[in-house]
N, C-alpha and C positions, 0 to 999 in steps of 0.2 A: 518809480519816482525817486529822485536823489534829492538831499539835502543840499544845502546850498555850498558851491565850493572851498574848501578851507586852504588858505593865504596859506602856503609854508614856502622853507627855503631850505639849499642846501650847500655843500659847497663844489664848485666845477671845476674843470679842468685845469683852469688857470689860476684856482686862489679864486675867485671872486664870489661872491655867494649871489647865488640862481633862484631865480622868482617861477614857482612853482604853484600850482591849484592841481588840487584832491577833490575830484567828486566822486561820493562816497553812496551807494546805493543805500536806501532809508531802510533793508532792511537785511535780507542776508547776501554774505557777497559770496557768489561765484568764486571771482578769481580776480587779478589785478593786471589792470594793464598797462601799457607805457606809450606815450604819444608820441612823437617826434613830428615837429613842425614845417614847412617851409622855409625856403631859405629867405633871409632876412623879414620873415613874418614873426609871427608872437604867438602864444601858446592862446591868444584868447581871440584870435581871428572868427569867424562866425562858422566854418568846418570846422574846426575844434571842436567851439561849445557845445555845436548842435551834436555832434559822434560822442564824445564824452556825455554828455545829458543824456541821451535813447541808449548808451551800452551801462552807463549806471541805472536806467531805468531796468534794465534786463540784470542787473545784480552784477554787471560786471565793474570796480570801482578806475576808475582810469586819473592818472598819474600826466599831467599835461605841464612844461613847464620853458621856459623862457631860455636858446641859448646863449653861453656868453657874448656880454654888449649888444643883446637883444631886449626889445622888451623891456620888462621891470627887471633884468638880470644887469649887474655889474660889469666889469671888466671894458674892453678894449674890442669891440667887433674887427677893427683891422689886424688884431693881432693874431686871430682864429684862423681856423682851417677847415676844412674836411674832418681831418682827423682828429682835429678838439672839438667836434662836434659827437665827435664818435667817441671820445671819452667822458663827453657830460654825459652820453644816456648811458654808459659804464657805471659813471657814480649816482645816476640817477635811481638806475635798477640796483645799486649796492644800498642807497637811501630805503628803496623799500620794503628789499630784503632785513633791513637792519632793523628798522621800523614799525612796518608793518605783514607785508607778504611779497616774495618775488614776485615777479612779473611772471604770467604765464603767458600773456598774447603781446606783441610790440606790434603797434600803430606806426606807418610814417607814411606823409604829405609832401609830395616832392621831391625836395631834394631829401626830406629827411626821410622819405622811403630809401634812400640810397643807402643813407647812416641806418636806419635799424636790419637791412638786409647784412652790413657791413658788421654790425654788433653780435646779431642774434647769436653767433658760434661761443659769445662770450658772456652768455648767460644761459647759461646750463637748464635753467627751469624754464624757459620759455618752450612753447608748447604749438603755436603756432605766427607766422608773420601776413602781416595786412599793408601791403605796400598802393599809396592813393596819387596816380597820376605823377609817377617816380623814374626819373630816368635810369634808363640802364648802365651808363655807366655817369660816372659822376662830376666827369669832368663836361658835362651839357649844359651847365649854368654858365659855360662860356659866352652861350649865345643869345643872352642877356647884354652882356658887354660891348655889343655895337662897335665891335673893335678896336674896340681900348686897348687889348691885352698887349698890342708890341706896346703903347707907348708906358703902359706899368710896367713889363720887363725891361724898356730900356731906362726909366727914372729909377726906378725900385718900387713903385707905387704911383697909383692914382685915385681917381675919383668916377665913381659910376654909377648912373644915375640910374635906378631899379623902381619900378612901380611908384615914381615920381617922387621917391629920396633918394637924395645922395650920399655914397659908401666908400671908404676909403679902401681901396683893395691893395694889399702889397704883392709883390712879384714869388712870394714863397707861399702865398694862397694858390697863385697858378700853378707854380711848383708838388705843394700837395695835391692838390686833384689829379694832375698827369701820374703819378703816381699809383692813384687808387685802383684797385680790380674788383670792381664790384661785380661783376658778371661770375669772375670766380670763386668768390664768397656764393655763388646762390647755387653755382654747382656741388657746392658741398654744404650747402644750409642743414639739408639731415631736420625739419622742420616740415610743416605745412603749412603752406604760400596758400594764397590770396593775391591774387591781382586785380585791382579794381580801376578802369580807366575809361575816360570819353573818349568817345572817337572824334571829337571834334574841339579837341584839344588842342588850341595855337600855340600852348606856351610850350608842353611838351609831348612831342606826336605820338599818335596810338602805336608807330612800331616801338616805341621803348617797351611796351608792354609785351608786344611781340618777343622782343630782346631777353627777356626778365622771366617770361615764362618758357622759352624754349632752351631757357639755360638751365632753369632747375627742374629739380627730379619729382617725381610723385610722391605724395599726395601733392596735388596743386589745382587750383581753380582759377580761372578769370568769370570776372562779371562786370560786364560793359556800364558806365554809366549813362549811357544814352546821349540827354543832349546838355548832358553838365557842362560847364566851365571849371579850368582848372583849378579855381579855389572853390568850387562848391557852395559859390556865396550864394544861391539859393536853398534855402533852410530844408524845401521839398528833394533835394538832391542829397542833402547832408542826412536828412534822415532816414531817406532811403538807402542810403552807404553803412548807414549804422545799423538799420535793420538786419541787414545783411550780412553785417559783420556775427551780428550779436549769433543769427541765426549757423553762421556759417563757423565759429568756433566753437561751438555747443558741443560738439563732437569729439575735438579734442584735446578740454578742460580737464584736469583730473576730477574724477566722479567725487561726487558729494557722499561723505561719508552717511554710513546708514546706522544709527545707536541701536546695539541692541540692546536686551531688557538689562536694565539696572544700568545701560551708560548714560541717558538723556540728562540725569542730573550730577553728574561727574564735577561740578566745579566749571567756574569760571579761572581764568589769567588776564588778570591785569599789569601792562606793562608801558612805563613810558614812551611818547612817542619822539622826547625830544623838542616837540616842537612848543612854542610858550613857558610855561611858567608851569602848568599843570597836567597839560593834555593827556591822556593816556589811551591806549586801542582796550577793549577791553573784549577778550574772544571766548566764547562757548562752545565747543564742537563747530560746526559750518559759520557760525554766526558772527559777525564783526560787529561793534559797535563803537564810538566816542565818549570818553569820559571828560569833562573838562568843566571849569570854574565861572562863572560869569566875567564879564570886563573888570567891574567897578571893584571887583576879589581880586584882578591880576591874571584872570585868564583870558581865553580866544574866547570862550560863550563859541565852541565848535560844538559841541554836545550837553547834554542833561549833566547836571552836577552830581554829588553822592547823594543826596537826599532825594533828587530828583527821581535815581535810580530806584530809592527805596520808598518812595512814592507810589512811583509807576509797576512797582513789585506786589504794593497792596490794592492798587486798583485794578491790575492784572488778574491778580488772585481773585479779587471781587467777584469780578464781571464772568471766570470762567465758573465760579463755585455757584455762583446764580443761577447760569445757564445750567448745569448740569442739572440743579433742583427743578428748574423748569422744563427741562424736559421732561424729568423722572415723573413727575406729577402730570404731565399733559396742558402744561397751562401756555396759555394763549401769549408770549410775549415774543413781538418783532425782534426787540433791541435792545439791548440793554447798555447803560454806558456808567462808567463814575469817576468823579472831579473828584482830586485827592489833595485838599492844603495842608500843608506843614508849617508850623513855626514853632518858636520858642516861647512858652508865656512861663508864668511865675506860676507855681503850684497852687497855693490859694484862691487864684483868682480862675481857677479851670472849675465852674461853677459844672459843665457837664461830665467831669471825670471823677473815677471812681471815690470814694472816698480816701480809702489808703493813697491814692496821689495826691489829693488835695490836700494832705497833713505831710510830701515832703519837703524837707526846707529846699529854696531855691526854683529854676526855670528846668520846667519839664517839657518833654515835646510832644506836642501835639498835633495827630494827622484828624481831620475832618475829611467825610468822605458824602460825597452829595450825589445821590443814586440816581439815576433815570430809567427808569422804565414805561417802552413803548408797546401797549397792546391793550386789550379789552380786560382789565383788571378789575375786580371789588373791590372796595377798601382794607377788607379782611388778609386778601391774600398778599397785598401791599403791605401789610403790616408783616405778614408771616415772610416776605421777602427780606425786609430789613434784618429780620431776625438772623434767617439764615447766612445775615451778610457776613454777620458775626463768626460763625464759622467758616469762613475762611482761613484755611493752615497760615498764611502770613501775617494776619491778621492776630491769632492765638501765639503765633511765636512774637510779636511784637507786644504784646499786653503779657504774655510769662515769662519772656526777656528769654536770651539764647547763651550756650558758654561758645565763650572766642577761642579754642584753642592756638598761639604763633610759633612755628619751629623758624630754626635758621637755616635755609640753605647754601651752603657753602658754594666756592668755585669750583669745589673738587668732589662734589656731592652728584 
């Protein structure tokens, strides 16, 4: 299950800043991947969402984003190429390298399987390629154009009407594609391909797929989509694409680090993401997560605040130091769960807090923590439950207070 996608932006090829969504799996991530779209489609088409939603459901966080004069992205769509497509997902993959984590799998739909097979050699960390109903060479979006192209090369430009909009193409769009050798990029991809395509594909015929996999070398796989259509706008096809995906890259992610004794609690890194006013990734060994501010504070509200963190740290604690007692003793409990408020009150008026805080001057914080327990309990042992809530290691380091030790690290440290 993923969180819901977060808004960011970055900048592209041309200057123009690119509209971009992060879904981010709800809990540890795998690895991170990169989408690349269709040609004059959008990063939020319904094959998008659905592959990006079931590969973050699978812990892999996917990176889907609009390009230039597409979509929510800026700039001049007539002014692009091939080739400026091929250097937004350059700074795309620079973006989450810089940010968050390279790319290790690149995605692409179309034409934009064209561009990430064209990219891959240019992102060192990528680990495998997922090319979806992608021509083999890239100058096939010709055949969209109904013949336009002499009357664009002899004006300099025209207009072509594409999945019922019209697009202003100039004669150095044609120019770039004639140019492209995508077939030779996949002979030396030096990656593991994925090919996924319908056989009953009007828009682009199953020999491209033919084309794409007889040019690259092994490792490689094809897997038919059956009776898909080219956008996969049936969500049963999108998700079965994504399964597949999820399934069929598992192999070769780089392996999840394993702690031994004494690394599991090594420290957290928290570091900006750039994006907002706040945001920050904040990573533990395997584990990714979002630090961020509410709106009405100036932030995105993409994740749990600082308190929140430090909430979810004592309720954590709670619930695991519970369970452990309840095991130990043999006691009957399904479930156990706990609601954790914090706020700010004035010391005097913390009628349940100990005495020593209620004599100091000023607003002290206060966590309440409202227990559940699901099973066939006594009263007795309900009570001896609360007690032991108490003990709780987070719980005793937040009521005897912790020292902060800060160094500075330098650029040259």
């Amino acid at each position: 299950m993923s969180i819901r996608p977060m808004k960011l932006e970055f900048d592209g090829a041309h200057g123009a800043r690119l509209a971009a969504r992060l879904d981010l799996p709800a809990g540890r991530i795998r690895a991170f991947a990169l989408f690349a779209h269709c040609f004059t489609c959008s990063k939020d088409i319904p094959a998008a969402r659905h592959i990006a939603g079931a590969l973050a459901a699978e812990g892999i966080a996917v990176l889907r984003f609009d390009f230039t004069g597409l979509g929510g992205s800026g700039g001049d769509f007539s002014s692009t190429g091939f080739s400026s497509n091929v250097a937004d997902l350059k700074l795309a993959a620079d973006f989450l390298r810089r940010n968050y984590e390279a790319p290790q799998l690149l995605i692409g739909h179309s034409l934009g399987g064209a561009a990430v097979l064209s990219v891959a050699g240019d992102i060192p960390e990528a680990r495998a390629v997922v090319t979806i109903g992608a021509p083999a060479d890239a100058d096939h979006v010709l055949h969209n154009f109904n013949g336009a192209e002499e009357n664009i090369r002899r004006d300099g430009s025209g207009e072509v009407d594409l999945a019922g909009r019209t697009f202003t193409i100039r004669s150095e769009f044609l120019d770039d594609l004639a140019e492209q050798t995508v077939r030779d990029k996949v002979s030396r991809l030096g990656k593991a391909l994925l090919v996924m395509h319908a056989p009953l594909d009007d828009t682009v015929g199953i020999d491209n797929a033919t084309g794409i996999f007889v040019a690259a070398r092994h490792p490689k796989s094809f897997v038919s989509l059956d009776k898909a259509d080219h956008l996969l706008s049936r969500s049963t096809d999108a998700a079965y694409a994504a399964r597949v995906i999820a399934g069929w890259v598992s192999g070769y992610l780089d392996p999840e680090p394993v702690a031994s004794a004494g690394e599991a609690g090594d420290g957290v890194e928290v570091v900006e993401t750039g994006q907002g006013k706040f945001q920050a990734m904040v990573a533990g060994g395997p584990h990714r997560l979002i630090a961020d501010e509410p709106a009405a504070y100036g932030g995105l509200d993409s994740g749990m605040s600082p308190y929140g963190f430090l909430s979810a740290a004592l309720g954590a604690c709670t619930v695991m130091t519970l369970r452990m007692y309840a095991d130990r003793k043999g006691l009957n409990v399904d479930r156990i769960g706990t609601q954790v408020l914090h706020g700010k009150v004035h010391a005097a008026d913390c009628e349940d807090c100990s005495r020593d805080l209620r004599e100091k001057a000023g607003r002290i914080d206060r966590f309440e923590r409202i227990i559940t327990l699901e099973g066939d309990l006594d009263p007795d042992t309900r009570a001896r439950m609360l007690e032991i809530a108490d003990k709780c290691p987070v719980h005793k380091t937040l009521e005897a207070g912790a020292a902060v030790v800060t160094h500075y690290r330098g650029d040259k440290d």
